[in-house]
Structures are given as structure tokens and as C-alpha cells.
N, C-alpha and C positions, 0 to 999 in steps of 0.2 A: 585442659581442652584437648579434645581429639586432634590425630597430628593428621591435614589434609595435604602433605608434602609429598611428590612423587619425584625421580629424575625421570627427566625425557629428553632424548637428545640433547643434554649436556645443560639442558635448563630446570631449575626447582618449580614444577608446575602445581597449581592449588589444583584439587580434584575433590568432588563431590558429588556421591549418589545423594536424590533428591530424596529425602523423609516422607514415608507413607501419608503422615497427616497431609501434606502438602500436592500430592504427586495429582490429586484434581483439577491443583490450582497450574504448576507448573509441569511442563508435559515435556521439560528436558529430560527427562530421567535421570544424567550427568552432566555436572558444570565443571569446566574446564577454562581457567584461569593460568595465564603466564605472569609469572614474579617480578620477571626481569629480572632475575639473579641468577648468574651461571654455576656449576656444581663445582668448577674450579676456581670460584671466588670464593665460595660459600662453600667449602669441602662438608660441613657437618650440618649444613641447611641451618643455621642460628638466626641469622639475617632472613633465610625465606620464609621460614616459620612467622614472625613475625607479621610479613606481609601477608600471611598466609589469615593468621587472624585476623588480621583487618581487614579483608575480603570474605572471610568466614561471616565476623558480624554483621557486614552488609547485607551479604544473601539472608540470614537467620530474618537483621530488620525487614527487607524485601518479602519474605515470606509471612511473615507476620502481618506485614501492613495489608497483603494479598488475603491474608486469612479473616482477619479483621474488614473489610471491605464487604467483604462476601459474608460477613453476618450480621455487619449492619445493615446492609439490606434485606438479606433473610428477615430479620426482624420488624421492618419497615411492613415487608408485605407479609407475615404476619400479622401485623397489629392491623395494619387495611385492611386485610382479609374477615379478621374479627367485626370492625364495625362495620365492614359491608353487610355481614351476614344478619348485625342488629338491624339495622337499617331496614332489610329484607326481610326483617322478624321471623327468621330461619334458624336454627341452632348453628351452633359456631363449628369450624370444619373439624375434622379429625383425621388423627394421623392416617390411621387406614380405612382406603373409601371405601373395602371392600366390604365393611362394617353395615353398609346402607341399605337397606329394602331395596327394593326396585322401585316399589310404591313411592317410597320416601323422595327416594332421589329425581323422579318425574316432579314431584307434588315442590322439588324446589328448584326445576329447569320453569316450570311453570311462574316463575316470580323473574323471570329474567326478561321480562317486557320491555319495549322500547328502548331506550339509551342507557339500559340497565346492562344490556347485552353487548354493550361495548366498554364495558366497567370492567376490565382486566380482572380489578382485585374483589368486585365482586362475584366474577365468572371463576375465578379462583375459591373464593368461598363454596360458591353452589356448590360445585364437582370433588371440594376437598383436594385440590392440587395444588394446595401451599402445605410444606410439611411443617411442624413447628422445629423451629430453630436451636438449636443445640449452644443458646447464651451460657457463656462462664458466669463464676460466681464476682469474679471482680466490673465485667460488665453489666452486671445484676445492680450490683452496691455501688458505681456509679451513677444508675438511674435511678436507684432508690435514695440516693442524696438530693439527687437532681430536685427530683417530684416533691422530697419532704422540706426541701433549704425553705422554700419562701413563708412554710407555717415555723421555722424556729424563729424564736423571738432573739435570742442570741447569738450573734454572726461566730461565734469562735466554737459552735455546735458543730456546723458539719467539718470546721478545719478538726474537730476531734477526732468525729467520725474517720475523716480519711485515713487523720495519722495512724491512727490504731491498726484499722484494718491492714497501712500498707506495711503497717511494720510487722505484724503477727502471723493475718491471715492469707493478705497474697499470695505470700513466696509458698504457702500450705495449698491450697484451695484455690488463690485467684485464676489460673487457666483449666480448672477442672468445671466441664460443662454441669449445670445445677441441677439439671436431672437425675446424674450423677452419684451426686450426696443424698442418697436416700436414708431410709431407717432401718437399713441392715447394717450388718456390721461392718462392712465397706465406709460408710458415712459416718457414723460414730465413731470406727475409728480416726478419720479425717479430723473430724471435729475435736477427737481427744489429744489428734496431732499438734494440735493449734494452741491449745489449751492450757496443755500439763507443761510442757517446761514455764509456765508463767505463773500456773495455778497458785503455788506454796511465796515465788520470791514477790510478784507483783499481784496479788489477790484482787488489790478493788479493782486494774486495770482489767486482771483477764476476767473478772464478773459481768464488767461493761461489754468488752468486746465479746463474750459468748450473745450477753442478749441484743449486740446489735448483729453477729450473726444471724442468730433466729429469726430477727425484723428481714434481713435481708431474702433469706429462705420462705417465709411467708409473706413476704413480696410478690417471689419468685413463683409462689403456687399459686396466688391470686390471680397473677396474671397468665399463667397457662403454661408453667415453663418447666412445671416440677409437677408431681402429683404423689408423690410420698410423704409421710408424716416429717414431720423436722427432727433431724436427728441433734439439734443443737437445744431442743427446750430443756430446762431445768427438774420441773417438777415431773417426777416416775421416770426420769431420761437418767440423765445428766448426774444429778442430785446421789442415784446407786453406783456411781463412779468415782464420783470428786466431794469431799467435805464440804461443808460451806462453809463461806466465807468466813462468815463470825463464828466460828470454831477456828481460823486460822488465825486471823485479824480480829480479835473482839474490839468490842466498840469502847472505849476508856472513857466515862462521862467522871466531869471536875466532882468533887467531894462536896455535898451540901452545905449549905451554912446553916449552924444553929440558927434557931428563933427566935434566939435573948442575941443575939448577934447581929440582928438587920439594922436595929436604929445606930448602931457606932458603922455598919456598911454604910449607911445610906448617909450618914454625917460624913463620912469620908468621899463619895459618891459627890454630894455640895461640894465637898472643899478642892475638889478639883475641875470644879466649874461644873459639873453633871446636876441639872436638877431634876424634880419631879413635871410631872407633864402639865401638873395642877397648877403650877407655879411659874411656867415659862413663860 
């Protein structure tokens, strides 16, 4: 961890220029933090450092949760925005207005009649002044657990879902916005990030996890959040990359039984209480 320790008049002060991703959200530029530890108690900052870090991950959580806030509601009024515009039987907004006819954009002030024109987020729709949202991939693949949990039939589906993703893909991928991971090589390499150290030792897992990536990625463009091909599908993608599976893992099926062999099986089959179905 970066060392945020400075002396200032005789005390170990935590100091912090605020991270560009951030500096929209907080407009300190500089945080400045006292220890409470003096430089002649703590002549090597051992003891400040420490407090230094636990003040460090506050801010980091504090920024986070700031960041996070601010795109769950991006996304909120995105998604409004969206069904206003169905609603209005209008096309859905786009990122630049500047995109729009003149014609066009009169012909959808004109649907904005009575208490439509007090509709925020459909006034937002008309004029295309909601931008879309810059969702990561791990708040993608938690909505897309979300939406899918109630059609799995077996509850231990999406605890699979999660575990996988948070063990492989997260720490890879989960804070990189999905627009993102396109189908340059930018994306595929992402993906191959994800991937290959798993591909040879755990096979069926990282098979699963690739195609519940893609699921999550074609979520992702469904809903308006991505617009590049999936750089995680298999076939023509993936497939010129990585072996498959059953070249790594073949599938071991038991040894057939003769056919002078079934009636001493199936006398053995009786003899340990197993019968035929004719006979139950």
C-alpha cells in the first residue's frame, strides 16, 4: 500500500490527493488527516502508517460508496428514461442529441402534452438528456442474477453463479465499465485474463464461468449498456484461443457390459433388493 505518511510540525499526518476518478464526486482535492502520533514517539512512522491505513480504507470505502450512489441512480434514470420514451412511442434516447433532425426532435416536444411535461424522466427521454450509464461488469451480474434467480428451479444456481464470478471474474473485470470489454483486443484480452490461468488446472469450471460471462455481456447489450459484439462467446471467438474442454478433460464413460452378461447383472441387480419396474 502506498505510504500516505508526512511530518508536519512534529506530528505523522495522513495526506491524500483525491483520484481523478473521484475528484467529480469529492471537490477536496486534498485530505488531510492527524494520527495523533508524534514523530518523536514514532521516530520511523511504524505506529502512524498503520493508522494511516485505516484512514486510507475509509476514504477508499467513502469514495466507493459515493461512486456507487451516483450510478445507481444514473441507472435508475436511465431505465425511466427508457420506458418513458415507450410509453411516448418515441425512440429511446441517445447518447448524443446532436444526432437528431430538427424535424425529429420537434415531432417528439410535440408528445410532451399535459402532465407528460412534468414527467422529469420523460422530459429527459424527449431531448436525450439522460446519458447512458457507465455500469461495471460486476453490477451488470448482479442484476442479471437478480432478474434470472426466480426462473431457476434450483436455489444453489445462483449461489454458483456468484461464487464463480466473485472468485475469477471480479478481481479481473468486476469494476471495468461494460462498455468497455468490447470485441477488440482490449476485451478479449480481459476475457482471456479471466480465463487462462483456470483454463488447463479447472476446465469444467472455467467453461461455465466463460459462458456465464457471455450471459452477463448479452444482458449487458440487451439492455443498452454495451453495443459491441461479446468478446467472451466461444464459437469463431474464444474457441481460436483456448482448446476445448474435451481435449483437455475427455469425458471417461464406464466400459459396456457384454450381452451374454445382463441376465447374471440383473440376477445380481435382484439380489440386492433392486428390481425390475415390471415387478415392483
Amino acid at each position: 500500500m502506498a505510504n500516505y505518511c508526512i511530518k508536519r510540525d512534529g506530528i505523522w499526518r495522513f495526506v491524500r490527493r483525491v483520484p481523478k476518478d473521484y475528484a467529480a464526486l469529492d471537490k477536496r482535492r486534498i485530505i488531510q488527516h492527524s494520527t495523533g502520533i508524534s514523530v518523536a514517539e514514532d521516530p520511523r512512522g511504524i505506529r502512524a502508517k498503520k493508522v494511516a491505513n485505516e484512514l486510507n480504507f475509509d476514504l477508499e470505502t467513502y469514495w466507493r460508496n459515493l461512486s456507487n450512489g451516483q450510478s445507481e441512480q444514473a441507472v435508475r434514470d436511465y431505465e425511466a428514461a427508457k420506458y418513458a420514451a415507450r410509453r411516448m412511442r418515441i425512440a429511446e434516447p441517445i447518447a448524443d442529441a446532436s444526432k437528431r433532425t430538427i424535424a425529429e426532435l420537434l415531432a417528439r416536444i410535440e408528445k410532451l402534452e399535459g402532465k407528460l411535461a412534468e414527467d422529469r424522466h420523460a422530459v429527459l427521454a424527449v431531448y436525450d438528456a439522460v446519458p447512458k450509464p457507465g455500469i461495471t461488469f460486476k453490477e451488470c451480474a448482479e442484476q442479471y442474477i437478480e432478474s434470472h434467480k426466480p426462473g431457476w428451479t434450483n436455489p444453489k444456481h445462483a449461489a454458483q453463479w456468484s461464487a464463480t464470478l466473485q472468485a475469477y471474474a471480479f478481481p479481473v473485470i468486476g469494476d471495468v465499465a461494460v462498455d468497455k470489454i468490447g470485441n477488440n483486443g482490449d476485451g478479449t484480452d480481459l476475457i482471456m485474463k479471466v480465463l487462462k490461468p483456470i483454463w488447463y488446472a479447472k476446465t469444467e469450471t472455467a467453461s461455465r464461468l466463460r459462458g456465464r460471462i457471455e450471459s452477463v455481456l448479452d444482458w449487458a447489450k440487451a439492455r443498452g449498456y454495451r453495443d459491441a459484439e461479446n468478446p467472451a462467446r466461444w464459437k469463431g471467438h474464444l474457441d481460436k484461443l483456448l482448446p476445448a474442454k474435451g481435449k483437455i478433460a475427455p469425458v471417461k464413460h464406464h466400459a459396456a457390459l457384454p450381452y451374454a452378461g445382463i441376465p447374471g447383472f440383473m440376477d445380481k441387480l435382484r439380489g440386492n433388493g433392486i428390481h425390475r419396474p415390471d415387478r415392483c
